[in-house]
C-alpha positions as CSV (number, residue, x, y, z in Angstrom):
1,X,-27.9,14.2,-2.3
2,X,-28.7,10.8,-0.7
3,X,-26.0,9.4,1.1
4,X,-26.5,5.9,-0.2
5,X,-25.1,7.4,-3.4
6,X,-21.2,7.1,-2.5
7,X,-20.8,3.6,-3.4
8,X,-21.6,4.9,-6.8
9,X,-19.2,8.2,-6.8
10,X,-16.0,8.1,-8.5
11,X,-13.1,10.8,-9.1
12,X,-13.6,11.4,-12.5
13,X,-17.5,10.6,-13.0
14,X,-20.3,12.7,-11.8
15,X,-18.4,15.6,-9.9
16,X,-14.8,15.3,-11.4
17,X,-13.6,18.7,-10.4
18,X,-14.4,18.3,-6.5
19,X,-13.0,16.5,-3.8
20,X,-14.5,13.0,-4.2
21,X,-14.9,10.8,-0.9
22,X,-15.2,7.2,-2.3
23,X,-16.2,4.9,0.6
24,X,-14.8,1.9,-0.1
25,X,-17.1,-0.9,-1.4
26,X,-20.2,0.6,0.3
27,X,-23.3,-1.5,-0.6
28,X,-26.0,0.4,1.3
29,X,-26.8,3.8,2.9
30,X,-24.2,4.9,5.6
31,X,-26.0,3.5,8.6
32,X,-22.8,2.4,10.2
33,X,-23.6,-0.9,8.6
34,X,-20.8,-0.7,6.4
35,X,-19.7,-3.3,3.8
36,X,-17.0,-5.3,3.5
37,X,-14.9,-3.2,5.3
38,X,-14.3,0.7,6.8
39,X,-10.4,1.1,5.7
40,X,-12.1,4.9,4.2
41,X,-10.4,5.9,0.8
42,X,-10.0,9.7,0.0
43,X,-9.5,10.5,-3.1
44,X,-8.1,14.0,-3.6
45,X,-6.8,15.6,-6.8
46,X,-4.5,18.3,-6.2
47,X,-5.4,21.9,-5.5
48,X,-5.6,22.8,-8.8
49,X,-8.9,21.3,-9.5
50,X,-10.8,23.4,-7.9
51,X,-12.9,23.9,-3.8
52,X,-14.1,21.1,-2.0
53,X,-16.7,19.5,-3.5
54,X,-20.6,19.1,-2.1
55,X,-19.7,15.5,-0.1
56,X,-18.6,17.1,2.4
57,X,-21.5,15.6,4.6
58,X,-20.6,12.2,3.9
59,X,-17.0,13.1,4.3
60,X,-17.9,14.0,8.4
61,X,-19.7,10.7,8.8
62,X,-16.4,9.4,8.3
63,X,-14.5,11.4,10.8
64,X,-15.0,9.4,14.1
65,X,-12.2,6.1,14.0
66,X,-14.9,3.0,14.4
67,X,-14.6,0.5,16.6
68,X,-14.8,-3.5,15.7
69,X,-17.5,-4.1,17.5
70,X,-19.7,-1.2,16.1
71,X,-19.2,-3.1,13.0
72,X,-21.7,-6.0,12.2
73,X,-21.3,-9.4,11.2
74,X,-19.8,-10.3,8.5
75,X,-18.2,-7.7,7.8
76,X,-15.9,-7.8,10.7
77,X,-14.9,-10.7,9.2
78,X,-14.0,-9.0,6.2
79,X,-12.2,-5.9,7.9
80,X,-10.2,-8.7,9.9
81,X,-9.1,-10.5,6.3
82,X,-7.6,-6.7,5.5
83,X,-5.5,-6.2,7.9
84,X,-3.9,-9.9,8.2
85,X,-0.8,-10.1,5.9
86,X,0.5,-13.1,7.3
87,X,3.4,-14.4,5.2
88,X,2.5,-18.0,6.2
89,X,0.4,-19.1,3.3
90,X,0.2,-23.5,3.8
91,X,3.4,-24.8,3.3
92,X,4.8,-22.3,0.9
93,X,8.2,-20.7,1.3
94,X,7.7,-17.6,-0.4
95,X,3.9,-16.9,-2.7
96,X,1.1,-16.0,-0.2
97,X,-2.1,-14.5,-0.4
98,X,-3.4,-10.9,1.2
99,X,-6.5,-9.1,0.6
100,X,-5.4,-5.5,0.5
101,X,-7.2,-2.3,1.1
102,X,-4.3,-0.8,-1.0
103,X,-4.8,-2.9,-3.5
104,X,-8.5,-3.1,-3.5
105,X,-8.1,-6.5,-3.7
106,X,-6.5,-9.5,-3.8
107,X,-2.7,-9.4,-3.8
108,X,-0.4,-12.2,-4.3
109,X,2.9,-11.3,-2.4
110,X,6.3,-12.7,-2.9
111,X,8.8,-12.8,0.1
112,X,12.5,-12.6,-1.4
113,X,13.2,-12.2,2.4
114,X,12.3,-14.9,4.5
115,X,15.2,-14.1,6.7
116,X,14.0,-11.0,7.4
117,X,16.8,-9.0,6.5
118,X,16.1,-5.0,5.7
119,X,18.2,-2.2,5.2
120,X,15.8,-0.4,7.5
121,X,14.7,-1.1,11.0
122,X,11.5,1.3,11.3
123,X,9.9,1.7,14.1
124,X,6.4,1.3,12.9
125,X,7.8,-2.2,11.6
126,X,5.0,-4.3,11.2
127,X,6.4,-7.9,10.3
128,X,6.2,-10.3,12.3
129,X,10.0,-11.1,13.3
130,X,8.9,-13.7,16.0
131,X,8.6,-16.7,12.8
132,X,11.7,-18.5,12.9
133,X,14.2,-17.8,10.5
134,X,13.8,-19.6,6.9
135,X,17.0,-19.2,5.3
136,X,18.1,-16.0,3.2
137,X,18.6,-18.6,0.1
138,X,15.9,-17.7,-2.2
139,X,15.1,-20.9,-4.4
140,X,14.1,-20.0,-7.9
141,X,12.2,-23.3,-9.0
142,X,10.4,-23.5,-5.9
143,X,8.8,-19.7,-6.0
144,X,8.2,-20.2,-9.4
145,X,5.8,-23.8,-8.9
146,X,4.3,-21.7,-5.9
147,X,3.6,-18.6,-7.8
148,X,2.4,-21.2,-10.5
149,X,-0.2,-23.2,-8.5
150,X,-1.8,-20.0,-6.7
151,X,-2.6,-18.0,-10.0
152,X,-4.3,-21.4,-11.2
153,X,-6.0,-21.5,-8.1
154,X,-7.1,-18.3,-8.4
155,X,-7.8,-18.7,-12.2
156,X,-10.2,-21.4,-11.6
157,X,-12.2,-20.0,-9.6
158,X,-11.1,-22.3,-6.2
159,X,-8.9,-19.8,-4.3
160,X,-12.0,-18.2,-2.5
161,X,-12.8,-21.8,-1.5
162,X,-10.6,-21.9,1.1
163,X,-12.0,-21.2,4.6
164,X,-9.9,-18.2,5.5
165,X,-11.3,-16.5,2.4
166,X,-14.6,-17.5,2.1
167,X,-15.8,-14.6,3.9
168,X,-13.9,-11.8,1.5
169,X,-16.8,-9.7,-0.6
170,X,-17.1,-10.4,-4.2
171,X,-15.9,-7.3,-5.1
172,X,-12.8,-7.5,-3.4
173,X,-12.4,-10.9,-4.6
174,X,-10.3,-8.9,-8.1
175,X,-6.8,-10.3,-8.9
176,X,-5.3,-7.1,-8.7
177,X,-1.4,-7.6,-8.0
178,X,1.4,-9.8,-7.9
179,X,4.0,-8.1,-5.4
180,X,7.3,-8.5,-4.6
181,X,7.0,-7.0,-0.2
182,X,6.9,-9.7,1.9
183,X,9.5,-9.5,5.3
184,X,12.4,-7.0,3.9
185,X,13.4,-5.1,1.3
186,X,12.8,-6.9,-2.0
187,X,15.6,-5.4,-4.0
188,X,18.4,-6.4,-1.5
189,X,18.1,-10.2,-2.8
190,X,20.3,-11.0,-5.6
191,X,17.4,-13.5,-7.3
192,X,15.1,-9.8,-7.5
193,X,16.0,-9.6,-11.0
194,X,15.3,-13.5,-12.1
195,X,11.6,-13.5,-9.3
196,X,10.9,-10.7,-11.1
197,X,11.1,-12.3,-14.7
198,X,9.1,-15.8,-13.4
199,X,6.1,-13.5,-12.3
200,X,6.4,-11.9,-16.0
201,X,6.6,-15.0,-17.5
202,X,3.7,-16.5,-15.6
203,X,1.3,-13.2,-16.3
204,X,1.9,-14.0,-20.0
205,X,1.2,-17.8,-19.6
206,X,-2.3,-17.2,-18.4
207,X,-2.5,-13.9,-20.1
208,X,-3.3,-11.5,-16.7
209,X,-2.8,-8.5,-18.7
210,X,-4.9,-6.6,-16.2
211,X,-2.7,-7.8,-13.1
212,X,0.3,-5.4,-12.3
213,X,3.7,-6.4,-10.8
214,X,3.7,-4.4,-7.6
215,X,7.6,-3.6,-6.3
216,X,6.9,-2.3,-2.8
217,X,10.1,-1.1,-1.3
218,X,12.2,1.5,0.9
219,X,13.9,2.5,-2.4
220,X,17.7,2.2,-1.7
221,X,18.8,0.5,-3.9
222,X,16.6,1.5,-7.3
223,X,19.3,2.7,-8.8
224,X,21.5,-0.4,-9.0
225,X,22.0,-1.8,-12.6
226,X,20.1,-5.3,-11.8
227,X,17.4,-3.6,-10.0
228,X,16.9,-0.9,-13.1
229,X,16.9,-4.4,-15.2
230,X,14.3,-5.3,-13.2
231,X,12.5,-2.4,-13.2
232,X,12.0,-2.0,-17.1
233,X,10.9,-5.8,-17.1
234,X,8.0,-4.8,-15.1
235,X,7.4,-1.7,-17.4
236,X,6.7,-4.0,-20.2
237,X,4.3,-6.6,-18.1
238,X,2.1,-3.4,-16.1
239,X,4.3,-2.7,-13.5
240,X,3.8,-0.2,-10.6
241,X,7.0,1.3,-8.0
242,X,5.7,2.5,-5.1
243,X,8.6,3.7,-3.0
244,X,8.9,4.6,1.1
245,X,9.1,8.2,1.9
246,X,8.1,8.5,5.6
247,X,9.9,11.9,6.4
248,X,11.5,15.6,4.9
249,X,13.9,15.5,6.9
250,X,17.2,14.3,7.6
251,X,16.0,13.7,11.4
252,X,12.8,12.8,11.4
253,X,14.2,10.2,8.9
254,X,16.3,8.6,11.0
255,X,13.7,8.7,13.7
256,X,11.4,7.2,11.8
257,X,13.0,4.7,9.2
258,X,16.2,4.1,11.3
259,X,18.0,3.4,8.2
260,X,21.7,2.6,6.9
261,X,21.7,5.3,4.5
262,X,21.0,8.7,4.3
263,X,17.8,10.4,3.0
264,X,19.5,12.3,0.4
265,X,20.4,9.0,-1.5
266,X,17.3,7.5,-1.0
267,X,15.4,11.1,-2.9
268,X,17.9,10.5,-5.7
269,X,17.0,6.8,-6.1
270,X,13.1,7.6,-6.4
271,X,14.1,10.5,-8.6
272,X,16.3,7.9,-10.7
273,X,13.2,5.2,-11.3
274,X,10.6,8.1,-11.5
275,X,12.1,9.9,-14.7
276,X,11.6,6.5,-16.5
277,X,7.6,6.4,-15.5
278,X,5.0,7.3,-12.8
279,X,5.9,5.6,-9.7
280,X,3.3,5.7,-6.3
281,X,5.0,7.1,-3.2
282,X,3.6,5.3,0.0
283,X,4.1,7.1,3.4
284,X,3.5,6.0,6.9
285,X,2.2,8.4,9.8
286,X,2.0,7.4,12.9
287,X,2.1,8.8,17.3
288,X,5.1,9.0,18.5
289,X,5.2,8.8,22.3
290,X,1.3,10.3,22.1
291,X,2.5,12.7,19.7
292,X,1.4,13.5,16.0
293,X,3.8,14.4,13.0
294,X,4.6,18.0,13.7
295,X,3.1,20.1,10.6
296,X,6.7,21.2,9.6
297,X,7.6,17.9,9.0
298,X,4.7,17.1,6.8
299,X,5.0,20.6,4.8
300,X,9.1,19.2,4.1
301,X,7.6,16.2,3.2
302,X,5.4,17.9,0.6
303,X,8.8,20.1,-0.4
304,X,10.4,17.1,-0.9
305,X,7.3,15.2,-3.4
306,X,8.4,18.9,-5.2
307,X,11.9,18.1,-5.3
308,X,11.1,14.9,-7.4
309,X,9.0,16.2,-9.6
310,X,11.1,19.2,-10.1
311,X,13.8,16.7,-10.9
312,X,11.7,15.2,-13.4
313,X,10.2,12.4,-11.6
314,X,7.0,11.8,-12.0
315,X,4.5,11.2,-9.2
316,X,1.5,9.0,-10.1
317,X,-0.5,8.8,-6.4
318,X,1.0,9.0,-2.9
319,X,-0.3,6.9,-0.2
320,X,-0.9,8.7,3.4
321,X,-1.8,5.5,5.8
322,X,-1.0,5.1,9.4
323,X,-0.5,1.8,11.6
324,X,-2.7,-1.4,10.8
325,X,-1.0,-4.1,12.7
326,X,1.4,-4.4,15.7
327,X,4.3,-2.2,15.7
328,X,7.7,-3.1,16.0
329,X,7.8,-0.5,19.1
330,X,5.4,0.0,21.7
331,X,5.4,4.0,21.8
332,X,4.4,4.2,17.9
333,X,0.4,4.4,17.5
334,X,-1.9,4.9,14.7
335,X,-3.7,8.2,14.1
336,X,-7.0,8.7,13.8
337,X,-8.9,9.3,10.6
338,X,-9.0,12.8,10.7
339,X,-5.2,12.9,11.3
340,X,-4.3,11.0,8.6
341,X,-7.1,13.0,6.1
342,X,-5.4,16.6,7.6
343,X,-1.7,14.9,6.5
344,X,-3.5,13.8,2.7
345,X,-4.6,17.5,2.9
346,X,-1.9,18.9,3.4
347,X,0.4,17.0,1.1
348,X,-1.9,17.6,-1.4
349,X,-2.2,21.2,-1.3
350,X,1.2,21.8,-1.1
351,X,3.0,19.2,-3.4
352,X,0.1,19.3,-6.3
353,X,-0.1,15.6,-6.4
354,X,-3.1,12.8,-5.7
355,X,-3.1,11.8,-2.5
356,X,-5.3,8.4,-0.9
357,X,-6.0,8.0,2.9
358,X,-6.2,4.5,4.9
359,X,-7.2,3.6,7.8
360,X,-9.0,1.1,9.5
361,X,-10.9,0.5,12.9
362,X,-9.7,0.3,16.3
363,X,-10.0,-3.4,18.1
């Protein structure tokens, strides 16, 4: 099989019973000269569907973490655009613009938290907390005419006019998300529920059907009445959870995540919003101290992802990525691609769910 052919592969076209390595955005054979950007996708259905497939090859190419400069012009330019999610966007307050590998795209984030106020204080923290503080006051009128003037930006084609994003590929130039992220935990603000009803509002206005409402959080507090408001107002406008789980255990938890309640809460929170649809679990890997996850924490992991769906909850894709930016401490690294492949592996195998794989190049 040529290897030029994996920009053309897809999980459910061609060979849809194998494990499917889809390279993202590939426009011509793998030469190393790869376009826009490296950030490698797996795509693995669970373990139920069958041996690994016959891309195996292509999958090896992909072993080796790339640096920048084996990477040519322009599309280090491109990779660079990926991993900056800068919340500084002009002179906004709260709506700026990231292209995200995630995502595939771009993503429009809204920062209830300008304050920077979490619940959490991981240690693989990658906002940048050296901004000044803006104010924890959330005004309402102000995201919504910001929100307002970048999707007509964006709708008129002038968005990818602007010099920091002239360089982004046209196929990741896709609308694909509004989300609420930004520099805490979105759910903690008390204007979650009324942000969350302006981006709903405004995806009807200019009629973005295809453009989901992305809640990216540490999941604490999905359970509260306003947030399950919330929650089935995104339901009814395309509207995707997807909801921290870095550890299995109680330990490795508060190793990790640092947090102010205790894992057990925070499985009974995801297990809350996922009986009422498919949510996405995201999960950060990292070194710690030159050290890997240890395998028994992943396998608790995966007994956990079991737990949920046990529970009822239903899993729709979980996210296995590792460290893209600077870390809030200086003894957490990012693993290599293989690592974080072996952890998508493994959770795959033993939770029977979907698992994706990010990564990026080394500077």
């Amino acid at each position: 099989m040529p290897i030029g052919w994996a920009s053309r592969l897809t999980p459910d076209r061609r060979f849809p019973y194998h494990r499917t390595a889809r390279l993202a955005s590939l426009t011509y054979p793998l030469d190393f000269q790869l376009r826009p950007f490296i950030p490698v996708i797996l795509l693995r259905p669970h373990a139920a569907h069958g041996p690994p497939g016959r891309l195996s090859a292509i999958m090896t190419l992909c072993k080796r973490k790339l640096r920048l400069s084996e990477i040519p012009e322009p599309d280090r330019k491109a990779l660079k655009l990926v991993r900056d999610h800068s919340r500084r966007w002009q002179n906004n307050r709260y709506v700026y613009p990231v292209i995200s590998r995630r995502s595939r795209g771009l993503s429009v984030g809204i920062n209830l938290n300008p304050d920077t106020a979490c619940n959490f204080d991981c240690i693989y923290c990658q906002v940048d907390r050296s901004d000044p503080d803006r104010g924890a006051k959330v005004d309402l009128a102000v995201l919504d005419a910001e929100l307002r003037e970048m999707i007509e930006e964006i709708v008129a084609g002038r968005f990818f006019d602007e010099p920091r994003f002239r360089d982004v590929p046209q196929d990741m130039k896709e609308f694909r998300d509004i989300a609420f992220s930004g520099d805490g935990e979105p759910t903690a603000s008390p204007k979650f529920l009324d942000a969350v009803r302006i981006a709903a509002r405004l995806k009807d206005e200019f009629r973005l059907d295809g453009v989901k409402i992305v809640l990216i959080t540490d999941a604490c507090y999905l359970a509260r009445p306003k947030v399950r408001q919330a929650l089935e107002v995104m339901d009814g406008h395309n509207g995707e959870i997807w909801a921290k789980l870095d550890a299995g255990t109680e330990d490795y938890f508060r190793l990790v995540n640092r947090p102010n309640i205790p894992l057990r809460e925070v499985l009974e929170n995801i297990i809350d919003a996922a009986r009422a649809r498919e949510i996405v679990i995201q999960s950060l890997w990292m070194h710690i101290r030159d050290q890997p996850p240890p395998d028994a924490e992943v396998r608790a992991f995966a007994d956990r992802l079991n737990e949920i769906q046990a529970a009822g909850g239903r899993i729709k894709l979980v996210q296995v990525h590792t460290i893209a930016r600077k870390p809030a401490e200086p003894h957490v690294t990012a693993l290599s691609p293989s690592q974080v492949e072996r952890i998508a592996d493994l959770v795959s195998q033993h939770a029977r769910v979907r698992a994706e794989a990010y990564y990026a190049p080394e500077d």
